[in-house]
N, C-alpha and C positions, 0 to 999 in steps of 0.2 A: 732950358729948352732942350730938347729930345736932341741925337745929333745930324739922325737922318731927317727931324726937322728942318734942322738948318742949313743942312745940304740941301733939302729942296728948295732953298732959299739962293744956294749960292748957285743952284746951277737947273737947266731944262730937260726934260728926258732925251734923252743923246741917243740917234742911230747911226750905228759904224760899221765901218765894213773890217775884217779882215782876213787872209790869206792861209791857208793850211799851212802852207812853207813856211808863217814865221812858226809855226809852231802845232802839236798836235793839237788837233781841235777834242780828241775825249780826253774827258776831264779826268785826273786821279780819282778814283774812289779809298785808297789806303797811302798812310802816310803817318809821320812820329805824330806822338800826340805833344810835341816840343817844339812843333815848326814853329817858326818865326821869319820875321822880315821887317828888320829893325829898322832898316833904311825908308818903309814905306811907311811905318809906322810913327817914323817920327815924323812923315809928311803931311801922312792923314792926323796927327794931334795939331799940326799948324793948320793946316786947315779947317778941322773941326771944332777945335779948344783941346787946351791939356786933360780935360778931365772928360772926353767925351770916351765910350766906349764901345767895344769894335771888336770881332776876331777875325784872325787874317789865315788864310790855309793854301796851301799851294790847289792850282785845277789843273794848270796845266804847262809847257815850257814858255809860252810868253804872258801866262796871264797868274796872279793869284785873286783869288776869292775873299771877300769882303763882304763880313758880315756886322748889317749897323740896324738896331732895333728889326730884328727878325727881318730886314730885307738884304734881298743876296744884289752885290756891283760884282763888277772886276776892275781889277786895278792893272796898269804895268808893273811890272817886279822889281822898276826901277823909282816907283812912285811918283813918276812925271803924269800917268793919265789915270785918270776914275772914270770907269762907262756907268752909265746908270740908264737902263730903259734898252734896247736892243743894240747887241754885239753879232751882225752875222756872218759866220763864214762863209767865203767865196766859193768856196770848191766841193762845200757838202750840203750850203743853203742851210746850214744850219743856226739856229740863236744859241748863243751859249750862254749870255747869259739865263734864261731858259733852261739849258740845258745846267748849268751852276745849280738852278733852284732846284730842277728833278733830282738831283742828287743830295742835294739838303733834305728834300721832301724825304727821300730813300730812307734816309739817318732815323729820322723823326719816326717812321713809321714803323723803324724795328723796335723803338724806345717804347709805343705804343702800349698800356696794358688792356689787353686785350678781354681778359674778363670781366672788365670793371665795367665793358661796352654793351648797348644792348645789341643782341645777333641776332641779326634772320638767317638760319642756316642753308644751305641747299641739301638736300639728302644726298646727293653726289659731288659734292665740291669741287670742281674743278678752277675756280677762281675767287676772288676774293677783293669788294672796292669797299670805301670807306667814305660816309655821307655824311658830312655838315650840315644838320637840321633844323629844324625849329618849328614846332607843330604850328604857330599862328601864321607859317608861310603859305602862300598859300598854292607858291609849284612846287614845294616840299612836297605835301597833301598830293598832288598829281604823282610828283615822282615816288610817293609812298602805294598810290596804289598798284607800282608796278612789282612790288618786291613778288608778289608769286609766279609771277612772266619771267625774274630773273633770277628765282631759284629752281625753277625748271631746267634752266638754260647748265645750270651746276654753277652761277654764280652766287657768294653768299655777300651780304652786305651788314656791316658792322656799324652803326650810329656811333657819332660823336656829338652830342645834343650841343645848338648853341642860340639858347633864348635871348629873345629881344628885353632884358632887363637884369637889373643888379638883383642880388638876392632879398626875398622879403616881397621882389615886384610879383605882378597877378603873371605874368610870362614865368619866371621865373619859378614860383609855387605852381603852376600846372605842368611845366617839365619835372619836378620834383613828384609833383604824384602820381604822375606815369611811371617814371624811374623807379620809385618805390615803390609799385602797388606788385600785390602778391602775384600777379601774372604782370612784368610790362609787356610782354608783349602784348597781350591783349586790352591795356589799359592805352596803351601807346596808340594799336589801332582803334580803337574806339573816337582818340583825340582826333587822331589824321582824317581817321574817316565821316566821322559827325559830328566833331567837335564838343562832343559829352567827355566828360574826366572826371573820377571821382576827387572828392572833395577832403572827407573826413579820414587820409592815408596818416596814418604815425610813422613820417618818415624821421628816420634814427640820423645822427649828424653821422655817421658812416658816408650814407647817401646822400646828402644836403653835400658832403666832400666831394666825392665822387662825381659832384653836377659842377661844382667850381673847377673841380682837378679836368675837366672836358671845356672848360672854357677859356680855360689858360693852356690849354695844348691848341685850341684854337688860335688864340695868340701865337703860340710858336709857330707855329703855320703860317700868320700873318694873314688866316681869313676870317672875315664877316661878313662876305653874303652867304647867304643861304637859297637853293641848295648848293655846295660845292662838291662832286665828285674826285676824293682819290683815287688813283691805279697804283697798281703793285711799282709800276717804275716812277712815281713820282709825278706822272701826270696829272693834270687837273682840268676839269667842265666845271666854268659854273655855270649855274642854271638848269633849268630842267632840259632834258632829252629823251628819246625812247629808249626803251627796251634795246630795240634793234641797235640804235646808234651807241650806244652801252656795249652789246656786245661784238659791234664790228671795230670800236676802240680796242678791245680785248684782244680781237685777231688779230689785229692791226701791230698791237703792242708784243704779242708771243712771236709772229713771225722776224720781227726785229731782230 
């Protein structure tokens, strides 16, 4: 059994409160790539099982960062407490653990290969989100008809395709033959917008990769629904929204 399975076994989503004073509430963004925290570690192995797996990184003076099957806790530094579900600080109203995941999110999205993606460009780029898809969605399809309202805007948006099925499935070969076809874009809007997709694509196992390699970055993410909206700082919509509400996250997110 998974370990964060059985954490949701041992315990209920927990909301806590705490204080600035015990500690800053932003999170480190840099730090050794040798951190450890031997002492919590061997807490979390009693708890978990010895063979359960986990990385621990410092966030911040009274909490480290816990990461068990692509989901972000925090922990005390002293391994007496695991938060899992909402940590908020009193004096900024902030969630941190929330705030723990946008900064995971951060990591993930510089990791990103980015031309491996399909892009809707804007001719003026001034921003830049990233959408967990799946043509058989069907507020995918809505949120697809907005990509030229939000490449006007100078926003571009980069697909991360994630079909409802294992490879060989009918979901699965109709993202493959968008992806592959000699224009996806326009093979891609053809699916979103009328649900026609050609059929007879010779897609090369390059790209048959390339559909897996986005479904397991999904995983790292820890998402599957569709649509899910990334922002440059790790924020996440899911679900469909407007144009509008898109780009007044954007302002929202820059004046930060």
């Amino acid at each position: 059994m998974k370990a964060f399975n059985r954490l949701s076994i041992l315990a209920f989503a927990t909301l806590s409160f705490t204080s600035q004073n015990a500690g800053s509430a932003e999170g480190h963004t840099n730090q050794s790539p040798n951190y450890s925290n031997p002492v919590l570690s061997a807490k979390l192995h009693r708890l978990l099982g010895p063979r359960a797996s986990f990385e621990i990184t410092s966030f911040n003076d009274t909490f480290e960062r816990v990461t068990i099957d692509n989901q972000i806790l925090l922990a005390s530094k002293d391994g007496q407490h695991l938060f899992w579900g909402k940590v908020i600080d009193t004096t900024t109203s902030t969630d941190l653990i929330e705030q723990a995941n946008q900064h995971h999110r951060q990591t993930l999205l510089a990791s990103i290969p980015r031309e491996k993606l399909l892009t809707y460009s804007a001719t003026e780029e001034r921003h830049k989100i990233t959408i967990f898809t799946d043509i058989d969605c069907p507020f995918c399809r809505k949120l697809h008809a907005q990509i030229k309202d939000l490449n006007q805007l100078g926003i571009s948006v980069d697909y991360v395709m994630l079909p409802r099925g294992k490879a060989g499935s009918k979901a699965f070969n109709k993202t493959v033959n968008a992806l592959c076809a000699t224009n996806p874009q326009a093979a891609m809007d053809s699916a979103m917008h009328t649900g026609h997709f050609e059929t007879n694509i010779q897609a090369t196992p390059e790209c048959i990769n390339n559909l897996n390699t986005q479904k397991a970055l999904a995983k790292k993410f820890g998402f599957s629904a569709t649509p899910t909206i990334l922002f440059a700082n790790g924020e996440t919509v899911p679900g469909f929204i407007s144009t509008e509400d898109i780009a007044d996250i954007i302002k929202k997110i820059k004046s930060t």
